[in-house]
C-alpha positions as CSV (number, residue, x, y, z in Angstrom):
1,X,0.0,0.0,0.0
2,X,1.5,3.2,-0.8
3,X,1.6,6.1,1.7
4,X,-0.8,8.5,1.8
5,X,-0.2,12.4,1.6
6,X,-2.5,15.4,2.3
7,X,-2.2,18.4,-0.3
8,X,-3.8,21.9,1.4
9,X,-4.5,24.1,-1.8
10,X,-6.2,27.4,-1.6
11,X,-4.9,29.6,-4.6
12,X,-6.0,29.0,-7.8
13,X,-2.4,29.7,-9.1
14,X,-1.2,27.2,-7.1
15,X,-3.8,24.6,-8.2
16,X,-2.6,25.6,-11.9
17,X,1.1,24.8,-11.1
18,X,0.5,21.3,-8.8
19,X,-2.9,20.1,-10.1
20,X,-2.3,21.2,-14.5
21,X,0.8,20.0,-14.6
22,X,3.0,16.5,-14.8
23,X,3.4,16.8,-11.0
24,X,-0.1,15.6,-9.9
25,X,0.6,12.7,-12.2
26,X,3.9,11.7,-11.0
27,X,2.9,12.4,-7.6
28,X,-0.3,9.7,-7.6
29,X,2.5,7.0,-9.1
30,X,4.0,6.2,-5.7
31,X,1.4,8.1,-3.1
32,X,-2.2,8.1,-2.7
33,X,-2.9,11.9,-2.6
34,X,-6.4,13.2,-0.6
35,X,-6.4,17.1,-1.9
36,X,-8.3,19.3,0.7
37,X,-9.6,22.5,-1.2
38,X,-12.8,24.4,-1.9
39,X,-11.4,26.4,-5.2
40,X,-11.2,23.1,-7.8
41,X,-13.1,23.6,-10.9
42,X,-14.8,21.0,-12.5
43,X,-12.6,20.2,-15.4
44,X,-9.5,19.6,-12.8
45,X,-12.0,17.7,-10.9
46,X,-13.1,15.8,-13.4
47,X,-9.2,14.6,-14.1
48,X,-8.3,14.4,-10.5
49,X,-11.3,11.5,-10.7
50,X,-9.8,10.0,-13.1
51,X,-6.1,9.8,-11.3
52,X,-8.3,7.8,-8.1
53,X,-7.3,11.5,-6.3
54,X,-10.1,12.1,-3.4
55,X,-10.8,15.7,-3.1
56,X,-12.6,17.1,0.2
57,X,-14.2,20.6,0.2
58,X,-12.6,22.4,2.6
59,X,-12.4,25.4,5.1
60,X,-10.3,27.5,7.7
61,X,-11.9,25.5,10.6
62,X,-10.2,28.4,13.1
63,X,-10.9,31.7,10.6
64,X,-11.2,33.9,13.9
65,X,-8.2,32.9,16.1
66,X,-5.5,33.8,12.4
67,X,-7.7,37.1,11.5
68,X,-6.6,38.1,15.1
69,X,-3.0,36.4,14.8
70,X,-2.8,37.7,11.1
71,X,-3.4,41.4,12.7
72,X,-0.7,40.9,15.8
73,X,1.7,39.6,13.4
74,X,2.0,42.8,11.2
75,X,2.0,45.4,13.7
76,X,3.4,43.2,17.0
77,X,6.0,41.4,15.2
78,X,10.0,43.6,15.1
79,X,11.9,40.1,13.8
80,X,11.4,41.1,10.4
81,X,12.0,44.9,10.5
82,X,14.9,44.6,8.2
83,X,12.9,43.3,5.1
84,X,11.9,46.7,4.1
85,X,8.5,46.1,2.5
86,X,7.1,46.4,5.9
87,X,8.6,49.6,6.7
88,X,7.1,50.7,3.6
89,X,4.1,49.6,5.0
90,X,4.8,51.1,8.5
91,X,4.5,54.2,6.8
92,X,1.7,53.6,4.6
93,X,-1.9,55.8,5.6
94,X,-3.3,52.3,6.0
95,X,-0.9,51.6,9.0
96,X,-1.0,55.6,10.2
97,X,-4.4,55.7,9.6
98,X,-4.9,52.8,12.5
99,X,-4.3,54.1,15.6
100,X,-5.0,50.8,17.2
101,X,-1.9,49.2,15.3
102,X,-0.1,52.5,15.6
103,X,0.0,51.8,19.8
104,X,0.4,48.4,19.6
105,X,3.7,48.4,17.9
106,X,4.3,51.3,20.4
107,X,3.7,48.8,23.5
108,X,5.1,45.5,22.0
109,X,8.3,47.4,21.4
110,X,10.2,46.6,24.8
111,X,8.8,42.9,24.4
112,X,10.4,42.8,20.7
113,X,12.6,39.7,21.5
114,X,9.7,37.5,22.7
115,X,7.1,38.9,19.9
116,X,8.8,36.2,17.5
117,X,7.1,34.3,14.8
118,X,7.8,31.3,16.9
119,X,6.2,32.7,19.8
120,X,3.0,33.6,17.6
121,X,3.0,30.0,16.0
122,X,2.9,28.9,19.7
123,X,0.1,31.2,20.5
124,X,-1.8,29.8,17.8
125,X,-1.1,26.4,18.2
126,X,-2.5,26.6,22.1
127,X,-5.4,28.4,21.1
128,X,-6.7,26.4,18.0
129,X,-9.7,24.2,18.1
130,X,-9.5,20.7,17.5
131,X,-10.7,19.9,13.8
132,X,-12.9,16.6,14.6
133,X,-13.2,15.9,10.8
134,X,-9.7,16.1,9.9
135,X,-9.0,13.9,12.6
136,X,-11.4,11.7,10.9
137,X,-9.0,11.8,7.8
138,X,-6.1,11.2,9.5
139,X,-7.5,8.2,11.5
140,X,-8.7,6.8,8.2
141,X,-5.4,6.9,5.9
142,X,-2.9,8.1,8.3
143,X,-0.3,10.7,6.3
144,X,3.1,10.6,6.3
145,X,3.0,14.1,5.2
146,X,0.8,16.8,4.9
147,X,1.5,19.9,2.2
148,X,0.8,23.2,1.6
149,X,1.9,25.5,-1.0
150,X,3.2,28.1,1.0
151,X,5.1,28.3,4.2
152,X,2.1,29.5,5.5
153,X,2.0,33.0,4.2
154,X,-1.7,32.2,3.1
155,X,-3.9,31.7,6.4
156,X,-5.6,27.5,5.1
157,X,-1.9,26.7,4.8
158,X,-0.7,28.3,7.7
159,X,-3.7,26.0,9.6
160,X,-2.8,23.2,7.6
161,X,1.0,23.5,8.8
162,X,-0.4,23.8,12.7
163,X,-2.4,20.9,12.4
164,X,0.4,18.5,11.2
165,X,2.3,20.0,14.0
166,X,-0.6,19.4,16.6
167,X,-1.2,15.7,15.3
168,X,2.7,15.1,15.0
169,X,2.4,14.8,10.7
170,X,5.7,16.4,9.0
171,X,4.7,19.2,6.8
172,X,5.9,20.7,3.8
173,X,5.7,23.7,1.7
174,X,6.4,22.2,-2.3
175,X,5.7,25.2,-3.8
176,X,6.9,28.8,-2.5
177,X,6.4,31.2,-4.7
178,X,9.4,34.1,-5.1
179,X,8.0,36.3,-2.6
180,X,7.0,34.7,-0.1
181,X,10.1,34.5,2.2
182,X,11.4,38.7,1.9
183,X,8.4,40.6,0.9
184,X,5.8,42.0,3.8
185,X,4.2,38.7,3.8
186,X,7.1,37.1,5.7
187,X,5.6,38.1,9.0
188,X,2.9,35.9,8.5
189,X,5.1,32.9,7.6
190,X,5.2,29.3,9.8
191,X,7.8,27.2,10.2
192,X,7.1,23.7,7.9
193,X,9.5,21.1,8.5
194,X,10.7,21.2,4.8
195,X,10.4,23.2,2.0
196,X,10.9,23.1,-1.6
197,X,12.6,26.4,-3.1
198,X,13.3,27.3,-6.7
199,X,16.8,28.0,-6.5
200,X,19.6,28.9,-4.1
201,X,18.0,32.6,-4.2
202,X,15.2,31.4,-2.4
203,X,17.2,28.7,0.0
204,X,19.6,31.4,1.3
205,X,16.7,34.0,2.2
206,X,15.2,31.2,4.2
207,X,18.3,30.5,5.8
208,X,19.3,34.0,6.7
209,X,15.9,35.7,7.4
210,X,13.7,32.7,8.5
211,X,16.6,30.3,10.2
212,X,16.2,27.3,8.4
213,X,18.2,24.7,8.8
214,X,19.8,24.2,5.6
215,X,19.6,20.0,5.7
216,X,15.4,21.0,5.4
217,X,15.8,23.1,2.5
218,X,15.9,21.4,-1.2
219,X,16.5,23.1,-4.6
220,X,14.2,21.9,-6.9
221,X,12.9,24.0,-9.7
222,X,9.6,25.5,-10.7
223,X,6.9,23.5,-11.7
224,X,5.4,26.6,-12.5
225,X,7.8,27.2,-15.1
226,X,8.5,23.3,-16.6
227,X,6.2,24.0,-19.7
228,X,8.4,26.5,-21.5
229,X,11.2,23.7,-21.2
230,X,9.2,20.8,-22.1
231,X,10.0,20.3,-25.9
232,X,6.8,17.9,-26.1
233,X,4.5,21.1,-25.8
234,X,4.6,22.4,-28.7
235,X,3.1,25.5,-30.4
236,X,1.5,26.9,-33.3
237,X,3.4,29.2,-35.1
238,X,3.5,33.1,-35.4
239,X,1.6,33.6,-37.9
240,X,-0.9,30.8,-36.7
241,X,-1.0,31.9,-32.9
242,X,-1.5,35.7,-34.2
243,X,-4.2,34.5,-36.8
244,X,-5.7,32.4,-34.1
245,X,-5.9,35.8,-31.8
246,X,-7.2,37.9,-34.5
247,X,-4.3,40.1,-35.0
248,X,-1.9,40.7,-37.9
249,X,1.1,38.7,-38.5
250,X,2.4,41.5,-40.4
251,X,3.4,43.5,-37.3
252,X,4.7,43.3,-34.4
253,X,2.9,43.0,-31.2
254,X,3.2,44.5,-27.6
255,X,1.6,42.0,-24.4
256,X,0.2,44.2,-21.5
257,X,0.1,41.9,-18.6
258,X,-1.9,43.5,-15.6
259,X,-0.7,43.2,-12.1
260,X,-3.6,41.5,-9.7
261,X,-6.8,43.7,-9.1
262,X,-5.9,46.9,-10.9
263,X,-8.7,49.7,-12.1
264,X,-6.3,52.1,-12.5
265,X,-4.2,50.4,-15.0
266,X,-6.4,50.1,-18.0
267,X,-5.8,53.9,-18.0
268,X,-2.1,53.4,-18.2
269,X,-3.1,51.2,-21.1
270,X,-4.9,53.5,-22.6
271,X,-1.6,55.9,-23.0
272,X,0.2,53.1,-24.4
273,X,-2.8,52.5,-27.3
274,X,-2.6,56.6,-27.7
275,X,1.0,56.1,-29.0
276,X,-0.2,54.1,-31.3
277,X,-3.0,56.2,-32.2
278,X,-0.7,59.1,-32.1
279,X,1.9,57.2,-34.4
280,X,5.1,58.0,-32.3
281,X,5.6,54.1,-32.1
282,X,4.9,52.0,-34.5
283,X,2.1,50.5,-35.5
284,X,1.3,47.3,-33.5
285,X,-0.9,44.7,-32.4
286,X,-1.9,44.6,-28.5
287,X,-2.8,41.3,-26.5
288,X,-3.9,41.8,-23.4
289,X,-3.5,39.4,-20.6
290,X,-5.1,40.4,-17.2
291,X,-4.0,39.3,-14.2
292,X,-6.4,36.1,-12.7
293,X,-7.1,38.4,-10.0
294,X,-7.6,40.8,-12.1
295,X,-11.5,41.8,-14.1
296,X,-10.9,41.9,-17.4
297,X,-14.0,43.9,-18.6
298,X,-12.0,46.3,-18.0
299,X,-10.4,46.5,-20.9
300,X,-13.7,45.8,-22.5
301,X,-14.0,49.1,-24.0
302,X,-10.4,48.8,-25.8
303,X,-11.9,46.2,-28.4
304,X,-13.5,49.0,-30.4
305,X,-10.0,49.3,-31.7
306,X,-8.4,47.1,-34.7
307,X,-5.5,44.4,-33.7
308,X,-6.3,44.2,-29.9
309,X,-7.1,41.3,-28.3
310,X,-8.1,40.4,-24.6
311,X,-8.0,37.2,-23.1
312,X,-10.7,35.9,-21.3
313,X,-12.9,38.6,-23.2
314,X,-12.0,38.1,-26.7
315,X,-13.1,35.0,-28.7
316,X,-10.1,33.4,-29.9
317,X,-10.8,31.5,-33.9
318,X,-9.3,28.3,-31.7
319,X,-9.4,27.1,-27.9
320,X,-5.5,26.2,-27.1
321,X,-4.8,25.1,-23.9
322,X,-3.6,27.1,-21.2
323,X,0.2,26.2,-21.2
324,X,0.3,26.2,-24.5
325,X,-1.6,30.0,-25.5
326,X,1.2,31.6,-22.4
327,X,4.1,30.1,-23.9
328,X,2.8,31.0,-27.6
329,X,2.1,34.4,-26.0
330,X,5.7,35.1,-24.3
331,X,7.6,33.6,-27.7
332,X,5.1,35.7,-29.8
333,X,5.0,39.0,-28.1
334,X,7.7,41.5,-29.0
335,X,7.8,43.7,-25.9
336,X,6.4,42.4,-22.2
337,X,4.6,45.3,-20.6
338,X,3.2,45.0,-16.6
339,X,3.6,46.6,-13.4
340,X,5.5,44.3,-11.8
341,X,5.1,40.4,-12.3
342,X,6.2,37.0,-12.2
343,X,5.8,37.2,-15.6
344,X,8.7,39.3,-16.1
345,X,11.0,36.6,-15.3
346,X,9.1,34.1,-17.6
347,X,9.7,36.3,-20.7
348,X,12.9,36.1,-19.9
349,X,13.0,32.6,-20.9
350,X,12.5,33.8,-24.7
351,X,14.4,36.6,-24.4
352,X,12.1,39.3,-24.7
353,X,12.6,42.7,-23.9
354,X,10.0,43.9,-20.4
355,X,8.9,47.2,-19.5
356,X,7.9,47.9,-16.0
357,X,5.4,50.9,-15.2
358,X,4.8,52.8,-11.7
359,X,0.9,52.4,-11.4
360,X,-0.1,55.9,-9.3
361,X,-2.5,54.1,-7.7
362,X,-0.4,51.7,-5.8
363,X,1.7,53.9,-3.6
364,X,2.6,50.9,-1.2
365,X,3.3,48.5,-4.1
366,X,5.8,50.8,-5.9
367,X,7.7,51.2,-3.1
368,X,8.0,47.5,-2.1
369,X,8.5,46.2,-5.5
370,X,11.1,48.5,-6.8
371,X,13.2,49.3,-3.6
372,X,17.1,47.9,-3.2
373,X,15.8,45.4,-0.8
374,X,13.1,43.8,-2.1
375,X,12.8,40.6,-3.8
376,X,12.5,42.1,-7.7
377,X,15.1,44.1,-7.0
378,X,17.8,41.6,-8.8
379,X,15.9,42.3,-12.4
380,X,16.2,46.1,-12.0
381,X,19.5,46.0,-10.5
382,X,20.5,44.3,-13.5
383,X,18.9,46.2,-15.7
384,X,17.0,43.5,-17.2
385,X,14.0,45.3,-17.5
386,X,13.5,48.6,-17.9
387,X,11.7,50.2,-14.9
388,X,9.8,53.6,-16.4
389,X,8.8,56.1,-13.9
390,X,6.7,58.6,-16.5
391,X,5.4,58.2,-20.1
392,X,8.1,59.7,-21.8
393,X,10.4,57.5,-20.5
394,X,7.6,54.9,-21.4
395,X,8.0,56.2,-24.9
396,X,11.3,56.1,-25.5
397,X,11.6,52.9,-24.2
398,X,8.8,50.9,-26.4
399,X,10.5,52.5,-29.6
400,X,14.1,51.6,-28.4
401,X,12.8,47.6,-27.7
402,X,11.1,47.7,-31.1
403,X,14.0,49.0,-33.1
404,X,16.6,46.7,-31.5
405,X,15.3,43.7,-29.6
406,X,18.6,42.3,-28.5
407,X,19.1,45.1,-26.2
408,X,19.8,44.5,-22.4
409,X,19.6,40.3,-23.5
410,X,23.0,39.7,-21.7
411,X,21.3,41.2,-18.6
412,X,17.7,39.2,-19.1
413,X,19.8,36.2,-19.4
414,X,22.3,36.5,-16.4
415,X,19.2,36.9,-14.0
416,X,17.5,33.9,-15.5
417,X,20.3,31.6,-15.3
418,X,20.2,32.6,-11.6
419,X,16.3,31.9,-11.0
420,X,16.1,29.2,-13.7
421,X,18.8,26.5,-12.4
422,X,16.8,24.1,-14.1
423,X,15.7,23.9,-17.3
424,X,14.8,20.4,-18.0
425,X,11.4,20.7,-17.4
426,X,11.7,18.1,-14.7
427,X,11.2,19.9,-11.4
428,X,8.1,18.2,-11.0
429,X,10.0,14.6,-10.4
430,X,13.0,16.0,-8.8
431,X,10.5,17.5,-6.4
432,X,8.3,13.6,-6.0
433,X,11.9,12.1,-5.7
434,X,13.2,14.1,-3.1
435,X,9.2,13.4,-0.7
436,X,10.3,10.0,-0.8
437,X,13.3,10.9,1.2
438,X,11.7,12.6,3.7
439,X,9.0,10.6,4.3
């Protein structure tokens, strides 16, 4: 009988990269997986049924005790006051603005070296309620390991992580995204026994900020990123993919990827189409690709234009599948525009030149993304994108990617070769190999 692991999955993301992927399949080869979530669609359940995965609908069971911990965290908390993301948001009106959190950090000040993430994590631990039904489940196929995408960062992992600490399960987190360990969501961050990190990036900032023991951290790759290097997924051609789209093949084409929920930035795309109006760039085609926290109607109003097309808004002359329409996109798409955006690093993969926008609206964001400490700092202190702070900087920089492409590729590529470390397209194995050693 082969043991039996417990997958905690919230994020729809995250359910793209573990459950869309080659890792669900290689994972049910040697394990029998029980995924706990409330956020699978029907097609995913529909082939999760068909890999014998059980799936049980699932919720916070504690949602009050981790609003309050959540809360105490951010303004209690002074382990973290180096990663500067939260100072920005120390200073933020939404911090000023609470006068409650304001005299909070005032009092916890003097109690700074107790107010530790482990000393919260034991707090919560005391003060959650037992979760009869899980126990149900683990009396029934008793796990060897249960797993969360995140260390925890996200409030149904964090509980998920607690739980396997309560019941005496090892936990790990497979599938940490880039800034989850130095942005302002570190606070909120619990200790799994193991996790799973990209590259050595992400291993040394959870060594030196978080105290991991480096014999619990492994490096495994993305399986987030193993479609672009999987040679069996192919895709149409240019001129197809463009057809398919309902743009011209004729010229070239500009992607503006939105960053999460955004209203103010289909007015920043709105200057970007009045260059092309205005005809000081070129003319081009636009695709649109809104963030999936994003609404695209949004950009509704856009598609009274010629060559522009919106995903998830615009009917496309042929359904491709999801992998394979993003990879076509980022090999198709001349320039990568977006706020900031994990995307930026995945254009990187084909080389393409990405523009970066400040978005007036996210006073907070800018600050955190862009500043020398944060975690996209590396790609702007490489220069492999170029960060544009006003539109005539925005200008400039559109015509100088469309006239010579090849500019700043030695930069794109050093800072890919450090995030990428694999490009196999086997992170998914390397990371089922490496459960069986620690379970």
């Amino acid at each position: 009988m082969n043991k039996t692991l417990f997958l905690f999955l919230k994020n729809s993301l995250f359910i793209s990269d573990l459950l869309k992927t080659n890792y669900i399949k290689e994972l049910v080869k040697k394990y029998r997986v029980i995924i706990f979530s409330n956020v699978i669609d029907s097609d995913t359940k529909q082939i999760l049924s068909a890999l014998n995965v059980e799936c049980v609908p699932w919720k916070i069971q504690n949602p009050r005790l981790f609003a309050v911990t959540k809360y105490l965290r951010t303004v209690c908390m002074h382990e973290f006051d180096k990663v500067s993301s939260l100072q920005f948001y120390y200073d933020s009106p939404a911090f000023r603005n609470d006068k409650r959190a304001r005299l909070l950090r005032l009092i916890s000040w003097p109690f700074a070296p107790f107010l530790t993430s482990r000393f919260f994590t034991a707090l919560e631990l005391f003060f959650m309620r037992r979760s009869s039904l899980l126990e149900e489940y683990v009396k029934k196929y008793q796990p060897s390991l249960i797993m969360t995408a995140t260390p925890g960062v996200q409030v149904f992992d964090a509980e998920a992580i607690l739980y396997g600490k309560k019941m005496g399960i090892p936990t790990l987190a497979t599938n940490i995204s880039w800034d989850n360990l130095t942005s302002f969501k570190c606070v909120r961050s619990r200790k799994p026994d193991y996790l799973f990190v990209w590259n050595q990036v992400l291993k040394d900032a959870a060594i030196k900020i978080h105290h991991f023991s480096p014999d619990r951290i492994f490096v495994t790759g993305s399986m987030r990123f193993d479609q672009y290097f999987d040679v069996s997924r192919q895709i149409p051609s240019r001129d197809e993919f463009l057809s398919i789209k309902g743009l011209n093949p004729k010229y070239k084409t500009i992607l503006f990827a939105s960053g999460g929920r955004a209203p103010n930035q289909p007015t920043i795309f709105k200057k970007i189409l009045d260059l092309r109006k205005s005809g000081v760039i070129p003319y081009v085609n636009f695709l649109v690709r809104p963030h999936p926290f994003d609404e695209p109607e949004w950009y509704r109003i856009f598609l009274s234009e010629p060559d522009i097309f919106v995903e998830r808004i615009s009917e496309p002359k042929k359904k491709l599948d999801a992998f394979v329409n993003l990879k076509a996109t980022l090999a198709y798409t001349d320039i990568n525009i977006n706020h900031k955006s994990t995307i930026s690093l995945e254009s990187f993969i084909f080389d393409k030149p990405v523009i970066n926008f400040i978005d007036p609206a996210l006073l907070f964001q800018n600050k955190h993304y862009f500043d020398e400490s944060s975690y996209y700092y590396p790609l702007i202190k490489e220069k492999a994108i170029r960060f544009v702070p006003n539109d005539e900087e925005m200008l400039s920089s559109i015509n100088e990617y469309l006239a010579n492409p090849m500019k700043d590729s030695e930069n794109r590529q050093r800072v890919a070769d450090r995030f990428f470390v694999f490009r196999d397209g086997l992170s998914y194995r390397r990371n089922v190999d490496l459960i069986e050693k620690i379970t």
